[in-house]
C-alpha positions as CSV (number, residue, x, y, z in Angstrom):
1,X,-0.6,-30.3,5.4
2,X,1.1,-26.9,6.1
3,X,0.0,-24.0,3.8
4,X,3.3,-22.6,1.7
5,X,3.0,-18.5,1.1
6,X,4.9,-16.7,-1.5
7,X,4.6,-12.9,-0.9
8,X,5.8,-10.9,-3.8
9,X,6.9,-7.9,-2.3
10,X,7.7,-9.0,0.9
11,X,9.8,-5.7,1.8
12,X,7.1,-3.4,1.2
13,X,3.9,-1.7,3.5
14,X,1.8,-4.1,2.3
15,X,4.1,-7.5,1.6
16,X,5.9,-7.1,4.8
17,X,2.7,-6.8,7.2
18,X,1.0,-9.7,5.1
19,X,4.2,-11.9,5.8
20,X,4.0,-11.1,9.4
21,X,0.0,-12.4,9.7
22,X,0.8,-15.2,8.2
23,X,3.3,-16.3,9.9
24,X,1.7,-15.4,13.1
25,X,-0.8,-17.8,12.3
26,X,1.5,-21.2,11.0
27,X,1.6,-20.9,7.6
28,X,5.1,-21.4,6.1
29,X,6.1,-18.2,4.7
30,X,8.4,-17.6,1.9
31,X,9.4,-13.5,1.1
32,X,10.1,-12.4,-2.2
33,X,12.4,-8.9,-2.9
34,X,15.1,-8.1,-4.8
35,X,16.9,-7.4,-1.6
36,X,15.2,-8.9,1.1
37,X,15.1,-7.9,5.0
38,X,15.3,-10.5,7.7
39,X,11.8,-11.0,9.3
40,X,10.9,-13.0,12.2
41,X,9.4,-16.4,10.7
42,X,10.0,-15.6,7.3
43,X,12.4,-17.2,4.3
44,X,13.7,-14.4,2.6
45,X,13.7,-14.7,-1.6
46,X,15.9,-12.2,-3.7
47,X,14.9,-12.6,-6.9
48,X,14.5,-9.7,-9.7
49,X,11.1,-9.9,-11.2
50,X,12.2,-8.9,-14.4
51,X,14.9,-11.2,-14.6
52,X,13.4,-14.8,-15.5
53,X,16.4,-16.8,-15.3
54,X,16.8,-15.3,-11.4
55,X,12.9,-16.0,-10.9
56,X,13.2,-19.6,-12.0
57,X,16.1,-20.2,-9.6
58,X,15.1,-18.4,-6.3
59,X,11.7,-20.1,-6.7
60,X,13.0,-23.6,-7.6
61,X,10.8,-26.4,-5.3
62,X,9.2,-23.9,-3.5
63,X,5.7,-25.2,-4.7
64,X,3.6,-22.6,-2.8
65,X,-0.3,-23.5,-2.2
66,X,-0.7,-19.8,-1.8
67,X,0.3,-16.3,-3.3
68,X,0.3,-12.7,-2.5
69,X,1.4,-10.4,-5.1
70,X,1.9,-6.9,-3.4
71,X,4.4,-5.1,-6.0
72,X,4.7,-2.9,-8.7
73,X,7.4,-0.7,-10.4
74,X,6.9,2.9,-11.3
75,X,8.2,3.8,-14.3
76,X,7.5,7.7,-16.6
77,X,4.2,6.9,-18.3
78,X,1.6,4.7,-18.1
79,X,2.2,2.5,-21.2
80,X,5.6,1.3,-19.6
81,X,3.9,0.8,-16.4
82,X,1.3,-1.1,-17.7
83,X,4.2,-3.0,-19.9
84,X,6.6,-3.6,-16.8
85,X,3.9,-4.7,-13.9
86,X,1.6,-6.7,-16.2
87,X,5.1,-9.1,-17.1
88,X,5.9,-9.1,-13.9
89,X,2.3,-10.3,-12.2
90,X,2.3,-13.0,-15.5
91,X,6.4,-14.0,-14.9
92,X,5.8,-15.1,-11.4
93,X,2.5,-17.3,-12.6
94,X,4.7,-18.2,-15.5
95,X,7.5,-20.1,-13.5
96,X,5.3,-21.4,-10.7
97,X,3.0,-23.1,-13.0
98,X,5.1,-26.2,-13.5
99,X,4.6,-27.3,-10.3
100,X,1.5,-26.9,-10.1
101,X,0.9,-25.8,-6.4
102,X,-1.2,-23.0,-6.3
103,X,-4.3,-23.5,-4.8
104,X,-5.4,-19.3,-4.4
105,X,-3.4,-16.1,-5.7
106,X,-4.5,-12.6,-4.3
107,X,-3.5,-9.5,-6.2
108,X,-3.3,-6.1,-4.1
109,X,-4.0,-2.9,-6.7
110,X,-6.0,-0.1,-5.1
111,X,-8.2,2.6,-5.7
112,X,-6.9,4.2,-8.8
113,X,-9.4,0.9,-10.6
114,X,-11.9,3.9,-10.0
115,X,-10.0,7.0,-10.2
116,X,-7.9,6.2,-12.7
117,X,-3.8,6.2,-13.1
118,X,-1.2,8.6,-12.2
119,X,-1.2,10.2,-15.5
120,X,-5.3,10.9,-15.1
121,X,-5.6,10.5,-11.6
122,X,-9.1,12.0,-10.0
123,X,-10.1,13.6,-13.2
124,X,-13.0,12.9,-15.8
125,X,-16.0,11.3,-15.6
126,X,-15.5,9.1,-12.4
127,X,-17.9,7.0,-10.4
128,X,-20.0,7.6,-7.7
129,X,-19.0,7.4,-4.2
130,X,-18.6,5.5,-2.2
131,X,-16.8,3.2,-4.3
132,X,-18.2,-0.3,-5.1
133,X,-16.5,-3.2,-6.4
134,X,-19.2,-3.8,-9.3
135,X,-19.0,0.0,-10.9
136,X,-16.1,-1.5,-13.0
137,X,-13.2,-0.1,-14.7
138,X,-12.7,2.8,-16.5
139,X,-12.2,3.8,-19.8
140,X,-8.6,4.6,-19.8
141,X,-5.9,2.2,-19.8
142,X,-4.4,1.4,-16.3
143,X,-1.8,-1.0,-14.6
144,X,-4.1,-2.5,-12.2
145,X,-6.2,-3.6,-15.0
146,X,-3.2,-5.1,-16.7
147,X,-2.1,-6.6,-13.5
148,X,-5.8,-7.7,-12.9
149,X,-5.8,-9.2,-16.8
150,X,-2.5,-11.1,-16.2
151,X,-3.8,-12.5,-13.1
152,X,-7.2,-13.9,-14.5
153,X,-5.6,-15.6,-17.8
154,X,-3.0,-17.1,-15.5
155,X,-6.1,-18.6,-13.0
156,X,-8.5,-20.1,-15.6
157,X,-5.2,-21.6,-17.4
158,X,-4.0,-23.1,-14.2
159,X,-7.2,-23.7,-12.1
160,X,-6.3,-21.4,-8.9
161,X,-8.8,-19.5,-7.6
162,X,-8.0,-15.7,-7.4
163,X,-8.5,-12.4,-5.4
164,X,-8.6,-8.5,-6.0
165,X,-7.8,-6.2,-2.8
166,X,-8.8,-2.7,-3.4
167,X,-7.1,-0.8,-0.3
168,X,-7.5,3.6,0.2
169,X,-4.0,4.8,1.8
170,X,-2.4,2.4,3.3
171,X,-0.7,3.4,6.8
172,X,2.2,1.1,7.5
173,X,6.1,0.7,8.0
174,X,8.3,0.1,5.1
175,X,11.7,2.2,4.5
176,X,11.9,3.0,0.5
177,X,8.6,2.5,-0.1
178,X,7.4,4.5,-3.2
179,X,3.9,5.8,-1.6
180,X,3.7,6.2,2.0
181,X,1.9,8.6,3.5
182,X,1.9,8.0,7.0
183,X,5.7,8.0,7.4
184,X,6.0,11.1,4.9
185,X,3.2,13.0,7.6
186,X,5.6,12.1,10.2
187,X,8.4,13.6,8.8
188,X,6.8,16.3,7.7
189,X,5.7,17.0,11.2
190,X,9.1,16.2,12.5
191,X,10.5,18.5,10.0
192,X,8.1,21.1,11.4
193,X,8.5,20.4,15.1
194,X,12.5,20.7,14.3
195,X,13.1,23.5,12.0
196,X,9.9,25.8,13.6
197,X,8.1,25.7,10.3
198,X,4.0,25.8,10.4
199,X,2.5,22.7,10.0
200,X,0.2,23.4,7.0
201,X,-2.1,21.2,5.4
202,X,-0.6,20.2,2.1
203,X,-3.4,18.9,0.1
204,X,-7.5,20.2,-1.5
205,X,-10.4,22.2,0.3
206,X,-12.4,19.1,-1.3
207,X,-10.2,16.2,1.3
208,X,-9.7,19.1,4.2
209,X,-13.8,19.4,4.1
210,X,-14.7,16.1,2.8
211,X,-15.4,13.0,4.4
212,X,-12.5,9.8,3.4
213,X,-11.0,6.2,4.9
214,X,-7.8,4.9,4.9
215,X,-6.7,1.0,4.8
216,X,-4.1,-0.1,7.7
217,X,-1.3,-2.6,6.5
218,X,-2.6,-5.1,9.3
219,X,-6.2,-5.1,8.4
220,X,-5.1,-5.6,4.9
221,X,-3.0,-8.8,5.8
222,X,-6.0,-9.9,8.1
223,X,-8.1,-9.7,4.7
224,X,-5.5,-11.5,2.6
225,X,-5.6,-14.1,4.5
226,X,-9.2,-14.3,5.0
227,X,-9.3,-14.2,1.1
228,X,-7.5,-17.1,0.6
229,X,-8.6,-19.2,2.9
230,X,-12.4,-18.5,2.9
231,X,-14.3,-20.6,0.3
232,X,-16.9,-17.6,-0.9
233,X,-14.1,-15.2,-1.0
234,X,-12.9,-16.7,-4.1
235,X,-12.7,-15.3,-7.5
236,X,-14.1,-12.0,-6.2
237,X,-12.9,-8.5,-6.2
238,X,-12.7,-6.2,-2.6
239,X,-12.3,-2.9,-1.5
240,X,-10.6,-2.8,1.8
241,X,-10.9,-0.2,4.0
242,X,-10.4,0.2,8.4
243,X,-14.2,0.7,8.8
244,X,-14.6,4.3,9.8
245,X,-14.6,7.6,8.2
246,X,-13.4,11.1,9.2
247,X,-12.5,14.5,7.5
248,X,-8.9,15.7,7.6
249,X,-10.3,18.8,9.2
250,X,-10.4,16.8,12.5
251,X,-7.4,14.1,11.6
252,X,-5.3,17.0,10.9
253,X,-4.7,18.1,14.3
254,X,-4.7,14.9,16.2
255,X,-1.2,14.3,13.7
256,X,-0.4,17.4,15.0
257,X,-1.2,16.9,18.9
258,X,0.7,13.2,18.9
259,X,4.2,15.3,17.8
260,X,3.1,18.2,20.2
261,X,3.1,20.9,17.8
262,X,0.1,23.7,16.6
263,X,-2.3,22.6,13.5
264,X,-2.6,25.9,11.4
265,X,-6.2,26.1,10.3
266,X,-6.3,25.9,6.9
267,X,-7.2,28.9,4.8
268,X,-8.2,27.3,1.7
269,X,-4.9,27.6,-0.1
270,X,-3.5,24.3,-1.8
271,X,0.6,23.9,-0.5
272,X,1.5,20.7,-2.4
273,X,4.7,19.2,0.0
274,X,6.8,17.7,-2.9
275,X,8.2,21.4,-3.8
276,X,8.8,22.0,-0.2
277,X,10.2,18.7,1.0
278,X,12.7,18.9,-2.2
279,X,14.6,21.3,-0.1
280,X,14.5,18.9,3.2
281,X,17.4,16.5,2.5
282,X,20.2,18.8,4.4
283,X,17.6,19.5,7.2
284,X,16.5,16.1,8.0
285,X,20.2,14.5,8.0
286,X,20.8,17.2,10.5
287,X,17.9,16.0,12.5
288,X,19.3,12.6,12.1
289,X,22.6,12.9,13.6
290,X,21.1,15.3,16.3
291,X,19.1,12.6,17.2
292,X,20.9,9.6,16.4
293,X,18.3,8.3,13.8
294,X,18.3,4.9,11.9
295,X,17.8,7.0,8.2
296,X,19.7,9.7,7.5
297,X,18.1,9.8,3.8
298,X,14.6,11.7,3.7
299,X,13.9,10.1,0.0
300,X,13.4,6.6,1.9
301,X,11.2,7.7,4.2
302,X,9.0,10.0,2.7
303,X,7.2,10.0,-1.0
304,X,6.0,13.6,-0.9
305,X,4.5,13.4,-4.3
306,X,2.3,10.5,-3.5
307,X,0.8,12.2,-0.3
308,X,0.2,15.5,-2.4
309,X,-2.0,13.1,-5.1
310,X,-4.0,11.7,-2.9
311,X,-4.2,15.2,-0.2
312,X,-4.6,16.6,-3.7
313,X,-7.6,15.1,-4.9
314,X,-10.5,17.7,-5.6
315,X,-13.5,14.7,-5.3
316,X,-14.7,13.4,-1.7
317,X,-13.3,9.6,-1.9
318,X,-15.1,6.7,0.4
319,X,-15.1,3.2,-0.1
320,X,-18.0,0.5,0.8
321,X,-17.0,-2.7,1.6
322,X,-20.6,-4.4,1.8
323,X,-19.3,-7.2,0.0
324,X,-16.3,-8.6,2.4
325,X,-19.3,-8.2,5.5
326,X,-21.9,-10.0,3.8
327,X,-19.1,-12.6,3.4
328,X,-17.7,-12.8,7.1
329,X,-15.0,-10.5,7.2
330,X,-15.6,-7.6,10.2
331,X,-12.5,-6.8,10.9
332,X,-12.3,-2.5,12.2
333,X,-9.2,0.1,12.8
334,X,-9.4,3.2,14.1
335,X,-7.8,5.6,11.6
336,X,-6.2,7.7,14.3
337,X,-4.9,4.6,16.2
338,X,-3.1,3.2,13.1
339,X,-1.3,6.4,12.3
340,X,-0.5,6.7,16.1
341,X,0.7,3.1,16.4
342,X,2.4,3.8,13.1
343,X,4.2,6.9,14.8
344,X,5.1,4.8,17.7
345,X,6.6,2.4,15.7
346,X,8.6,4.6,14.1
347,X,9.4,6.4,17.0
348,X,10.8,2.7,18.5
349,X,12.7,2.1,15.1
350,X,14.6,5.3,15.5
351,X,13.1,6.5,12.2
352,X,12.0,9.6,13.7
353,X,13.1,11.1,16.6
């Protein structure tokens, strides 16, 4: 019998490269978006999560065995986040219970479980690192928990078994994405390359000097599907990370020797990029029709103020993922071959020049 997918979120970083590993490997795949993008092997869904008569139709006879929920909403405080991504995680249970498919869900959230939401983000009493999937939540209230909460009620009602992924910063392709560091460094260091500006580390002396890890979009699908389909994996919580470890001190100026431009040391002095990439917009349509580019509009390529949260960040932040080893998965990137291949991607997509 052929394993059905729904991934919620298909258009994103993290829905679109999930769809694509799937796919790769049989599985019929069905994408979910309010606009969706054609993708080889894929059946594109639109459907707006917060609309429940447009849920119920798009997902009519579907009957999925599987489900990857990879989406969220933004919205000005954390009480409407919480109120607008916990419905929508328990509206898409809601309407595929009645068919009562659903063998495995996985829910993708991230690292603020430890360091807590946007609104506290990296500051109080946090836990140790590196960060380990039993040290819990914390005190404050926090979207992922509610996503998390909708998730679990939804399993032990229905009977599916369930997954938590816990990536770092994702590297990976997806144009409008709301927190995407790898393309925003690229147009940053396009901008820079272009324009003659320095190319200055935006963020802390704490991530410049400290050790991190990142999570590439195709390790991540590679774990979603391990997740779902691996027996032990089930009902468990994971941290997802490429494997290695390096300081931006050295990452810093490999960005910078890929688009052939000069890393200025840094001298210690925090230079957030959202202020400075507000003024961009002129600048990088200019580059754009110079260079005959796919995106003319910086604000769907780059989310400045994302990258300056987590550049930002005055704590040292690794990740253990003991538990997905002593369960099978080994999967390893390279964090400088993902944001090259990223580059080259983008490069190929006409996204940057």
């Amino acid at each position: 019998m052929t394993n059905t997918v729904l991934i919620v979120g298909a258009s994103g970083i993290v829905g679109s490269a999930a769809a694509a590993r799937f796919a790769a490997e049989g599985w019929r795949v069905a994408g979910l978006a309010r606009n969706p993008t054609a993708q080889e092997g894929v059946e594109p869904v639109a459907a707006d999560l917060q609309d429940r008569a447009s849920l119920e139709k798009a997902l009519a006879g579907l009957a999925p065995t599987h489900l990857v929920l990879a989406t969220w909403q933004r919205r000005d405080t954390e009480a409407e986040m919480i109120r607008v991504n916990g419905a929508m995680i328990a509206g898409v249970l809601d309407v595929l219970r009645p068919q009562g498919s659903l063998r495995h869900a996985a829910l993708v959230t991230g690292l603020k479980h430890y360091l807590g939401p946007f609104e506290a983000y990296g500051k109080g009493t946090l836990p140790q690192t590196p960060f380990r999937e039993e040290q819990g939540r914390l005190p404050v209230e926090n979207f992922y928990y509610a996503q998390e909460d909708a998730l679990f009620a939804a399993a032990a009602r229905d009977g599916f078994t369930w997954s938590v992924h816990r990536p770092h910063t994702i590297i990976g392709k997806a144009v409008g994405n709301a927190m995407n560091m790898g393309t925003t460094l690229a147009c940053y260091a396009t901008l820079c390359r272009e324009t003659g500006q320095p190319f200055l580390f935006p963020g802390s002396a704490a991530q410049w000097n400290g050790l991190t890890d990142m999570t590439d979009a195709g390790l991540l699908a590679r774990h979603l599907l391990w997740a779902s389909t691996e027996p032990k994996a089930a009902d468990l919580a994971f941290n997802v990370v490429n494997g290695d470890v390096f300081r931006w001190s050295w990452m810093w100026g490999r960005i910078a020797q890929w688009f052939g431009i000069e890393a200025v040391p840094f001298d210690g002095t925090h230079r957030p990029l959202a202020p400075r990439m507000a003024e961009d917009g002129p600048r990088w349509r200019e580059i754009a029709a110079r260079h005959d580019l796919a995106e003319p509009d910086l604000t769907k390529l780059a989310s400045a103020w994302h990258t300056d949260a987590d550049l930002g960040r005055p704590i040292e932040v690794v990740t253990d993922m003991s538990r997905s080893r002593r369960l099978g998965f080994t999967a390893y990137q390279p964090t400088d071959d993902a944001f090259e291949d990223l580059f080259a991607r983008l490069r190929a997509d006409r996204l940057i020049p």
